[in-house]
N, C-alpha and C positions, 0 to 999 in steps of 0.2 A: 285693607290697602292693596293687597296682592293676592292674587288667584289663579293658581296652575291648575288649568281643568283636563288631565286626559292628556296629558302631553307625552307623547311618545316622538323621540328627536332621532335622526338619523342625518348620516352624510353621502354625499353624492343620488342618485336618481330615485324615484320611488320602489325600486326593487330589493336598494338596499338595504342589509341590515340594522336594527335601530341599535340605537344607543342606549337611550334608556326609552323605557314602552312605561303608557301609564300611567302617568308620575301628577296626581293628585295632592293640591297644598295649599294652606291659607295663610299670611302671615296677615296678623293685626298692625292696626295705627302706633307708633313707636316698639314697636316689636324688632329684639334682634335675635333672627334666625340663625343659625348656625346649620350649616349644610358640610356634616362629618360625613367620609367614608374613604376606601379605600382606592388605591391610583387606578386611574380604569373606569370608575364607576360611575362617572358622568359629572360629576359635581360641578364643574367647569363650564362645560357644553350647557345645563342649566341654566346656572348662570348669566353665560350669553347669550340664551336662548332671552331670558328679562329682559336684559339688555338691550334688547329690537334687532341685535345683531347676525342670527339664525333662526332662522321660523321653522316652527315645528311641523312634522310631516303631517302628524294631526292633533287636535286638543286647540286649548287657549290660554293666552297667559292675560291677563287681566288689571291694570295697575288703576286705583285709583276708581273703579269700572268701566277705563276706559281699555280696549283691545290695543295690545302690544302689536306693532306692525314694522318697527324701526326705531333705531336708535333715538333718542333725545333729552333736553337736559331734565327732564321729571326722573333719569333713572343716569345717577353719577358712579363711576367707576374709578375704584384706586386696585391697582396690579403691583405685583411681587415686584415688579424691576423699579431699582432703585431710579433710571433713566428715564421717568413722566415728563421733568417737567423741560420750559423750554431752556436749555443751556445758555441762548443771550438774552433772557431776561432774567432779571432780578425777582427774589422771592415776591415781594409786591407785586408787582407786576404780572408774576407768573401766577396768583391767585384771583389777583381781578379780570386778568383777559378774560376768561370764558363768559362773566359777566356781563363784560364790554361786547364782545359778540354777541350774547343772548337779547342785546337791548338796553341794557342798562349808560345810565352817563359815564363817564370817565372818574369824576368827583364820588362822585356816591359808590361806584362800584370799587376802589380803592379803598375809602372809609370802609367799606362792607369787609373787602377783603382781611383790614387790619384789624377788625372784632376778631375774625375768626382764626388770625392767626396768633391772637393773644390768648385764645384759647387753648391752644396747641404749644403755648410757651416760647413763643416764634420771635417774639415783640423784637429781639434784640435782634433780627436775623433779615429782618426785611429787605436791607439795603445789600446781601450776598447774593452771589450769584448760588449756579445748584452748584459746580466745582469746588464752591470753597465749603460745602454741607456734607456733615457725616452721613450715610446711610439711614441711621434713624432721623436723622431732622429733614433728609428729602421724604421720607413716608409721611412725618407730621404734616410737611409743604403740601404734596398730593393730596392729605386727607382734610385739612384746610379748603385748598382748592376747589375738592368736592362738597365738601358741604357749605361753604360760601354761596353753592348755588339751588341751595335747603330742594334737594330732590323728593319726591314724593319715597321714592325708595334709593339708597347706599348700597351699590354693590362692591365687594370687598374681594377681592379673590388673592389667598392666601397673603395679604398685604407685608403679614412679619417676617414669614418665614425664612427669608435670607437673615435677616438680624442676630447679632449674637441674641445669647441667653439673656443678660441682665439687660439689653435694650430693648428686647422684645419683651419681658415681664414689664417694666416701665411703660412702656407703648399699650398693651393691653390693658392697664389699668387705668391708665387716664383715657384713651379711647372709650373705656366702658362709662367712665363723671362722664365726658362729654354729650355723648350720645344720650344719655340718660338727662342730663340737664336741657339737650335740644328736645326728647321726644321724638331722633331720628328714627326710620323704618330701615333696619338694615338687612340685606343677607351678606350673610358671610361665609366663605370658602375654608374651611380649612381640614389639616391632618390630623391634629394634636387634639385629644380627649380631654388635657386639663386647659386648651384655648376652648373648647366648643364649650365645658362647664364653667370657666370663670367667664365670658364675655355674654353668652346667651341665657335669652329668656327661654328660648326652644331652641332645640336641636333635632335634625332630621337626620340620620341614617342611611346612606344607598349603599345598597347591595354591589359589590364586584364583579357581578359575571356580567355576560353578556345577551341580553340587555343589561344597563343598569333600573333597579329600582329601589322604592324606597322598602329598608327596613321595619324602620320604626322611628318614633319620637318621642323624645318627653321635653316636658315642661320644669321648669326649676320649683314652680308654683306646685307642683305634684307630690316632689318629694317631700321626707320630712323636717319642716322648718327650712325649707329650702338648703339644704345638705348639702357642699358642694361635692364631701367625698362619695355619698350615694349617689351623686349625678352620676360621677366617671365612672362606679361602679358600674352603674347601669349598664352605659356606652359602651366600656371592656365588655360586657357581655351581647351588647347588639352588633359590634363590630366583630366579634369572632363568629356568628353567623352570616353576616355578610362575609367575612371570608371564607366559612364554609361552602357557602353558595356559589363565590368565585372558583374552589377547588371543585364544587360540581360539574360545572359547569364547562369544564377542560375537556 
């Protein structure tokens, strides 16, 4: 579904320095990736580079086999801030728009929207605006949203991380039924070693310094019996060479 061939990303003119150099990746058809590492290391800039929204100095990103050139709705994005969606409209509303712009009818892109916010536990929430929504039911409305409009890939970038504790554990595990029961393609952003092993199928690794690149990966499918406490094991130890490398590289 996705293919980072060579992708080495930088900002401002071709002279400058890259961000991450290199950076080789496949994710499969409902596959959720998980892109761990430390602040610095590009995870982000990645990210956005899928997203059509910065093109990389060199390399290719690939969705679907089709060449990333710009933004579009085949690749959906839900962000940290709690402030996505649109403040005068209502939850329904605020899930079917993009549909309605994409093409879709008014009728059908509504009924669309309300499947998927039944999914999300929304049902009773429709008729609010986002002011009268906790912080975690504006993330469910966003990620609703997003997948109402079933993108070839879900990009995620650290979607919980403002949330307390007990509504982020909550969020992450039904995020994980859903996405599993869609068959969605996701990447996901995040810091946290026991988010990267409880949500992902893979997890990738970038390195801290400058450039960023990748460390390493694994597969949950690798470990034994799929472990979750060996996954994180793993991680704690891929990620303290990633920040060894960051300290090299000073």
């Amino acid at each position: 579904m996705l293919e980072i061939d060579g992708v080495t990303m930088a900002y401002g003119d071709a002279s400058a320095d890259p961000v991450l150099e290199d950076v080789n990746l496949s994710v499969g058809s409902g596959e959720r990736c998980m892109l761990l590492g430390p602040s610095g290391c590009g995870k982000s800039t990645l990210l956005r580079a899928v997203g059509g929204f910065h093109a990389p100095a060199r390399g290719e990103i690939r969705v679907g086999g089709d060449v990333v050139s710009r933004p579009g709705p085949d690749r959906a994005f839900v962000f940290q801030e709690f402030d996505q969606l649109f403040p005068w409209k209502r939850v329904l509303a605020n899930v079917a728009y993009p549909l309605v712009v994409n093409g879709g009818k008014k009728p059908q892109a509504r009924e669309k929207a309300l499947v998927h916010l039944e999914m999300m536990g929304l049902r009773d929430a429709v008729d609010k605006y986002p002011h009268q929504l906790s912080g975690g039911m504006k993330q469910r409305v966003a990620i609703a949203r997003a997948m109402a409009l079933e993108p070839r890939v879900l990009l995620m970038d650290e979607p919980f991380g403002a949330l307390d504790a007990q509504t982020r554990d909550r969020l992450q595990e039904q995020f994980r039924t859903v996405t599993t029961e869609l068959g969605t393609t996701v990447i996901f952003v995040t810091h946290s070693i026991h988010e990267a092993a409880l949500i992902g199928d893979s997890v990738v690794v970038l390195g801290g310094g400058r450039p960023g690149r990748v460390v390493g990966r694994i597969s949950r499918e690798h470990t034994p019996a799929g472990d979750r406490s060996a996954v994180e094991a793993r991680l704690k130890s891929m990620l303290a060479s990633a920040h060894t490398a960051k300290e090299d590289d000073r």
